[in-house]
C-alpha positions in Angstrom: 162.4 -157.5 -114.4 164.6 -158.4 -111.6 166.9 -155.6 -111.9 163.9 -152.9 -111.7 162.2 -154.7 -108.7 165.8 -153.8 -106.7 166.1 -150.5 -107.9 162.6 -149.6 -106.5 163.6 -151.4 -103.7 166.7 -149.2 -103.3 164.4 -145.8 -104.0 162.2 -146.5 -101.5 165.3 -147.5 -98.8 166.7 -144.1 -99.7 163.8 -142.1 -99.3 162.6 -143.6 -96.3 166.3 -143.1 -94.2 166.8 -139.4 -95.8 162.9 -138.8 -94.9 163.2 -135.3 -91.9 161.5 -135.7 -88.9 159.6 -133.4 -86.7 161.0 -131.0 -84.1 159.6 -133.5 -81.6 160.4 -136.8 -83.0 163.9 -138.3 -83.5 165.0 -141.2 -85.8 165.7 -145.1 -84.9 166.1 -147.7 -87.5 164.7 -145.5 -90.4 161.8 -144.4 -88.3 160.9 -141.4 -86.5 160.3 -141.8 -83.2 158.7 -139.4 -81.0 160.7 -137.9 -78.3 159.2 -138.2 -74.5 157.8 -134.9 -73.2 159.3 -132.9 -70.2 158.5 -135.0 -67.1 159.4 -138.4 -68.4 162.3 -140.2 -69.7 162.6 -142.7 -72.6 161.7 -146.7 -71.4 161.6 -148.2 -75.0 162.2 -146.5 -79.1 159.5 -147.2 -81.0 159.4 -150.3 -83.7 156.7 -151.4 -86.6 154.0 -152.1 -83.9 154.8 -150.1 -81.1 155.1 -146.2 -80.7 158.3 -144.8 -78.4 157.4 -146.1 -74.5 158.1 -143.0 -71.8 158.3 -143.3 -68.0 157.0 -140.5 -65.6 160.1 -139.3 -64.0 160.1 -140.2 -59.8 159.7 -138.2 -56.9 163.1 -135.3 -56.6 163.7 -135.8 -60.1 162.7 -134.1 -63.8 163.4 -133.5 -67.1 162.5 -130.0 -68.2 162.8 -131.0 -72.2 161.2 -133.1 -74.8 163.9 -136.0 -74.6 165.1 -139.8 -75.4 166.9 -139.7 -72.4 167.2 -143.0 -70.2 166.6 -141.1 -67.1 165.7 -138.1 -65.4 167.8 -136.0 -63.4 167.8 -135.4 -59.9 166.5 -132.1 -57.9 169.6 -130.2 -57.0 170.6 -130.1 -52.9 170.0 -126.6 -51.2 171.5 -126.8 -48.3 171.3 -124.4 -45.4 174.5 -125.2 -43.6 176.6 -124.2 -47.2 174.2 -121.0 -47.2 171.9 -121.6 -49.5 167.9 -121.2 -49.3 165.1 -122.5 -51.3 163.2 -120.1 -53.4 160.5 -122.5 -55.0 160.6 -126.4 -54.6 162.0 -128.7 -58.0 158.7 -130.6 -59.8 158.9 -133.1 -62.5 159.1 -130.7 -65.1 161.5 -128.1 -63.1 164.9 -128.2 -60.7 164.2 -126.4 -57.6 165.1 -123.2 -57.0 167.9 -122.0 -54.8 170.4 -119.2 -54.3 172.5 -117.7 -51.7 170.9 -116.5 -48.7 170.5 -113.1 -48.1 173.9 -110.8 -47.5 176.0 -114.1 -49.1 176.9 -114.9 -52.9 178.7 -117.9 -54.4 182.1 -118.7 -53.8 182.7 -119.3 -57.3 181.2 -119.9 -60.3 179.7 -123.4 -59.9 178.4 -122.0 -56.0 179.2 -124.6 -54.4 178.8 -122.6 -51.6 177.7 -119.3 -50.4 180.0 -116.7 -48.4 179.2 -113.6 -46.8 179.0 -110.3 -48.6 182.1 -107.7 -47.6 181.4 -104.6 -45.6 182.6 -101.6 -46.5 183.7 -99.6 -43.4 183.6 -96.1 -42.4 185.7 -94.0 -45.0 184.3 -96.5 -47.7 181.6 -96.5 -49.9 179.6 -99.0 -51.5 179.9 -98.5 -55.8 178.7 -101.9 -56.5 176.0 -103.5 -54.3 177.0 -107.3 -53.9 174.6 -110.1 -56.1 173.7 -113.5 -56.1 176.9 -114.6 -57.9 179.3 -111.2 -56.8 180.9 -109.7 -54.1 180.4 -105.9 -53.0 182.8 -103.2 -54.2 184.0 -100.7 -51.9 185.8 -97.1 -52.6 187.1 -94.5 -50.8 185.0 -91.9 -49.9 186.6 -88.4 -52.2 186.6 -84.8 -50.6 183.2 -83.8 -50.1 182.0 -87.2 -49.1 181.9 -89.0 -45.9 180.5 -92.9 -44.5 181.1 -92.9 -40.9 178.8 -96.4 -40.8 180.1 -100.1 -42.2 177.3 -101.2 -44.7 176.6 -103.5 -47.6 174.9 -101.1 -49.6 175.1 -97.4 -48.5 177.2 -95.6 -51.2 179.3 -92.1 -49.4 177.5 -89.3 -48.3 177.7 -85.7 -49.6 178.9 -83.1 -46.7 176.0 -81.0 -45.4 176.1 -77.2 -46.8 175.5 -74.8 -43.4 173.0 -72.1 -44.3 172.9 -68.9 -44.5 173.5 -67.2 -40.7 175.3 -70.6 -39.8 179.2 -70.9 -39.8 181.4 -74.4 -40.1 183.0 -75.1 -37.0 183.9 -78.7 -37.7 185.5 -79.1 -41.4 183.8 -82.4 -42.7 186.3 -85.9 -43.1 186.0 -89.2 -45.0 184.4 -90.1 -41.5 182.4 -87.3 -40.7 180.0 -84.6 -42.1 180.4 -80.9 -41.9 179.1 -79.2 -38.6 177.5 -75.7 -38.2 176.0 -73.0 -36.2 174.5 -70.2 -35.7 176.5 -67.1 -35.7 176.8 -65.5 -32.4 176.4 -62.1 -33.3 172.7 -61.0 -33.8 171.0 -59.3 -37.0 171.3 -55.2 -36.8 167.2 -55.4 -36.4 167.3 -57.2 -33.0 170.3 -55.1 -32.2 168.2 -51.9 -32.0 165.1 -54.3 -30.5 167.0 -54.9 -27.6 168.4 -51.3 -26.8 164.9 -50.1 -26.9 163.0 -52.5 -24.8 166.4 -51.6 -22.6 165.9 -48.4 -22.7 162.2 -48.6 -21.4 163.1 -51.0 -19.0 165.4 -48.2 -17.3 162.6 -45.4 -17.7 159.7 -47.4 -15.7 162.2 -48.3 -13.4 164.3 -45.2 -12.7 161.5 -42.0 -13.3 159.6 -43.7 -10.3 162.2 -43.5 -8.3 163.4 -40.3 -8.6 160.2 -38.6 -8.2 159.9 -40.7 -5.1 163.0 -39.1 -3.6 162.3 -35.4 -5.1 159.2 -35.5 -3.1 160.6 -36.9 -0.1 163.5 -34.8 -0.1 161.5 -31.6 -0.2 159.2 -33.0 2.5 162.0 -32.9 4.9 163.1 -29.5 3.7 159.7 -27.9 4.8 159.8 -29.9 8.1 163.2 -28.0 8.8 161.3 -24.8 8.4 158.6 -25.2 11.0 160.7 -26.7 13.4 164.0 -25.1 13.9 166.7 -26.8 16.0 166.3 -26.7 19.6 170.0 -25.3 20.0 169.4 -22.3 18.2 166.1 -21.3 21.0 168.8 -21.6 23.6 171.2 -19.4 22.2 168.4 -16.8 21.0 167.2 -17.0 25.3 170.9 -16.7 26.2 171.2 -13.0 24.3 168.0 -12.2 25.9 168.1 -12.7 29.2 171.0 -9.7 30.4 168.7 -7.5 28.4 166.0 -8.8 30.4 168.0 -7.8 33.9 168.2 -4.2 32.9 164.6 -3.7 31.9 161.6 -2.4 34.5 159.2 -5.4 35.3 156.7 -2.7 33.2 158.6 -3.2 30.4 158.7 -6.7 30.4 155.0 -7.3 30.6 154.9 -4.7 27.7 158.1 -5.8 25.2 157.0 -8.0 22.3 157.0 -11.6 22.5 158.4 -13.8 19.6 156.2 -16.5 17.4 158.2 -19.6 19.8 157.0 -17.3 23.1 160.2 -15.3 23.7 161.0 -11.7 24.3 162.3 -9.6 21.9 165.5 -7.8 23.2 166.0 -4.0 22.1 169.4 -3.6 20.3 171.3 -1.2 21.8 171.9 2.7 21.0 168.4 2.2 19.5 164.8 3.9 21.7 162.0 1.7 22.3 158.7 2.5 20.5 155.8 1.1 20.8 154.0 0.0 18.0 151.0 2.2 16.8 148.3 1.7 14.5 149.1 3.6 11.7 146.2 6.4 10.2 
C-alpha cells in the first residue's frame, strides 16, 4: 500500500515539472508563472497563494517585452552636441527615437556619435547618397559628364547636345558643360530676303534722285537758250559797227534789226534787197 502511495506521488511530481507553459508565462518551483507585460518589470514570482507581482517601470525607462526582468531599462541619451536629434520621445513601452542629424551619419556601428556627410566636389559625382549609418560615395565624373558644384547628393551631369544651326565653341570637361551658338552665317532664305529689301531700298532712294537732277539739268539748258552770254552781243556789235560807218543814214533807218535790237550787217560782195511780200 505504501509503495503505491509513493509512486503516485512520484507520477504526479513528474507531470507537474514536465507540464509546458504558455508563450506568456514562465516556470518557478514547478509552477508557471506569468511573465510581466511590456511596461513593467518583475517585483515578486508567483507562489501557492500569490500570482507573479509586476511593477510599472519609472519615468525615462521601459521594457518593450513581456518579461521577468528585475528592472526596466533606461531611455537612451540623444544628444545634440554628439549630433544626434530626437525623432519621437522613449514611453514606457518604447526607447526614444534618435538618429543622426541631417547631412551626418554614425561614426561607427554602435553611433556613438554622428559626423558629417562627405562632399563630393566639382569633377565628382555622387553614386551613393550618404544614410543614417553610411557615408556618401563619390566618383569621377567619365567623358560626357560634368559636376562643376560640391554636393551631397547630385550625381554628374550629362553634356548639353547644341542643336541644329548651333556649333560647339567650348568642348565640355569634368567641370564644365558643352557651349554653343548660333552659326554666323545665315539660312540661303534670308540671304535672298535681304538682297531684295536692299535692292528696294536703293530704287526709292536713287530713281528720285536722278529724275531730280534730269529735270534740273535740262532746266538750265533751256535757260542757256533764251539768254545767250553777254560777250557774244559785244562781239556781234563789234563786226557791225565798220559796216555801219560806210552805210547812208537812209540805210540805217531801213536795214533790219535783230531779235536782241541790233543791225544786221550786209556781207560783202553780196547787193542789198529789200525784203518783199511774196505773190
Amino acid at each position: 500500500m505504501h509503495l503505491w502511495m509513493i509512486a503516485l506521488i512520484v507520477c504526479s511530481c513528474y507531470f507537474q515539472t514536465s507540464m509546458p507553459c504558455d508563450n506568456h508565462e514562465y516556470q518557478k518551483d514547478g509552477r508557471c508563472c506569468s511573465l510581466c507585460r511590456p511596461g513593467h518589470w518583475l517585483a515578486k514570482d508567483c507562489n501557492e497563494l500569490d500570482g507573479t507581482e509586476c511593477t510599472p517601470c519609472a519615468h525615462g525607462e521601459y521594457q518593450d517585452t513581456y518579461n521577468r526582468e528585475t528592472s526596466c531599462r533606461l531611455h537612451r541619451e540623444c544628444n545634440e552636441r554628439l549630433g544626434f536629434e530626437t525623432i519621437t520621445e522613449g514611453t514606457a513601452t518604447a526607447n526614444l527615437d534618435c538618429r543622426c542629424q541631417s547631412g551626418k551619419h554614425c561614426s561607427s556601428e554602435a553611433c556613438e556619435t554622428c559626423v558629417l556627410n562627405k562632399v563630393c566636389g566639382p569633377g565628382e559625382g555622387v553614386i551613393r547618397r550618404a544614410t543614417n549609418k553610411s557615408d556618401t560615395e563619390c566618383s569621377p565624373c567619365y567623358e560626357g559628364t560634368f559636376s562643376n558644384a560640391e554636393s551631397t547628393t547630385e550625381p554628374c551631369k550629362n553634356w548639353s547636345k547644341c542643336g541644329d544651326g548651333e556649333t560647339i565653341i567650348q568642348p565640355g570637361t569634368p567641370t564644365s558643360d558643352v557651349i554653343c551658338e548660333l552659326s554666323s552665317s545665315p539660312e540661303p532664305s534670308n540671304t535672298w530676303v535681304y538682297i531684295v529689301v536692299i535692292m528696294l531700298v536703293l530704287v526709292v532712294i536713287v530713281a528720285p534722285t536722278i529724275i531730280i537732277i534730269r529735270k534740273s539739268y535740262r532746266k538750265d539748258k533751256y535757260k542757256n537758250r533764251q539768254n545767250p552770254p553777254e560777250g557774244n552781243n559785244l562781239q556781234l556789235i563789234k563786226l557791225v559797227k565798220p559796216i555801219e560807218n560806210n552805210l547812208p543814214e537812209e540805210d540805217l533807218d531801213d536795214q533790219d534789226i535783230t531779235m536782241q535790237g541790233l543791225p544786221v550787217a550786209q556781207e560783202q560782195g553780196k547787193d542789198y534787197h529789200m525784203s518783199q511780200e511774196e505773190v
